[in-house]
C-alpha positions as CSV (number, residue, x, y, z in Angstrom):
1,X,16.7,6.4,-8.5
2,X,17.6,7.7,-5.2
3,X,14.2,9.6,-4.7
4,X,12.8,6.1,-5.4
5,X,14.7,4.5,-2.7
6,X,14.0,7.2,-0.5
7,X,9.9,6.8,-0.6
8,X,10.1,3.2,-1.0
9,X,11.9,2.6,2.5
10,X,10.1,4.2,5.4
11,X,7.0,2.9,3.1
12,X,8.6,-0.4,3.4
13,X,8.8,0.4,7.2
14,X,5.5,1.9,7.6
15,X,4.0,-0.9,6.3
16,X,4.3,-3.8,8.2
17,X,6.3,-5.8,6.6
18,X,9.1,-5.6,9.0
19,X,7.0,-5.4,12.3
20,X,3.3,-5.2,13.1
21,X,1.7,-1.9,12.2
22,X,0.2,-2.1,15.4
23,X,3.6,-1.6,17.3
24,X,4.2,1.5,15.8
25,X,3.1,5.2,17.6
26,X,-0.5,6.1,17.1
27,X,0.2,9.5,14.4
28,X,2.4,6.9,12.2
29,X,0.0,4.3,12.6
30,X,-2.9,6.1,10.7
31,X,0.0,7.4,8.0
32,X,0.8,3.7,7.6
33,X,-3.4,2.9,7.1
34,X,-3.0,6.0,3.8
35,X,-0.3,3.5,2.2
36,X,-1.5,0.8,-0.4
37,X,1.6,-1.3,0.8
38,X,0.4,-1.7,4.2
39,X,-2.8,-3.4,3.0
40,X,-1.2,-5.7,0.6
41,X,1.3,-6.9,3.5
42,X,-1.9,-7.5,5.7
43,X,-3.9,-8.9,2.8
44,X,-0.4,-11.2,1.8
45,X,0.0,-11.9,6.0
46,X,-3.8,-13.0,6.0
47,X,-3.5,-15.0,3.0
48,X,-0.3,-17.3,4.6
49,X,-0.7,-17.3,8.0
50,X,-5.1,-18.0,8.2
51,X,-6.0,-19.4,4.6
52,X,-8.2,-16.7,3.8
53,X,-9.2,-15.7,0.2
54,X,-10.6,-13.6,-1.7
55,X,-13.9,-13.6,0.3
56,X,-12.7,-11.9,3.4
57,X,-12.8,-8.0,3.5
58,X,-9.3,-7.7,4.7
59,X,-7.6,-9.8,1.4
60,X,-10.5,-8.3,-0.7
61,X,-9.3,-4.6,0.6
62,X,-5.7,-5.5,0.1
63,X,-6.6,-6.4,-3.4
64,X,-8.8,-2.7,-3.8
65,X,-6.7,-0.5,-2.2
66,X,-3.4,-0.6,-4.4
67,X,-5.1,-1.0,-7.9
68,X,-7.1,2.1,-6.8
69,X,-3.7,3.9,-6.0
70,X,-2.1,2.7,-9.7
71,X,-4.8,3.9,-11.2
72,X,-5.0,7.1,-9.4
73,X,-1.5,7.4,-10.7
74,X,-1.6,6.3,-14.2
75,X,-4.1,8.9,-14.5
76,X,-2.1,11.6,-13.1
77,X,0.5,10.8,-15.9
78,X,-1.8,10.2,-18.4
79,X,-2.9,13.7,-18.0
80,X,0.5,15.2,-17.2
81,X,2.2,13.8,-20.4
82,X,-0.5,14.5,-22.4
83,X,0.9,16.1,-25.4
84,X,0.1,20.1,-25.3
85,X,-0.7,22.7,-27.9
């Protein structure tokens, strides 16, 4: 539980949900982009604030970007817990 906390909140700060990702340094700034969270906040953000759907590349990507990262990881535990011989 703790180690949970402990990922989920600079990835909640890296993200942009608190303040534009484009306010933070430059080095965590490209970190942020290599976070699925950061392109759901910008898909959400895009969503609310300019009407856009589905359509536009920046909601479509923040649609992509996190299945492709739960599925990277349900594979990686698929394959971990797979039962061995």
């Amino acid at each position: 539980m703790t180690a949970a906390l402990g990922a989920f909140f600079p990835a909640l700060l890296l993200s942009g949900v608190i303040w534009p990702v484009e306010a933070i340094p430059i080095p965590l700034y490209w970190l942020s982009l290599s976070l699925p969270t950061t392109w759901a906040a910008e898909a959400g953000r895009s969503i609310m604030s300019r009407g856009w759907g589905v359509e536009h590349q920046q909601v479509w990507l923040g649609i992509v970007v996190p299945c492709a990262w739960s599925l990277a990881f349900f594979l990686w535990a698929a394959r971990s817990l797979k039962p061995r011989k």
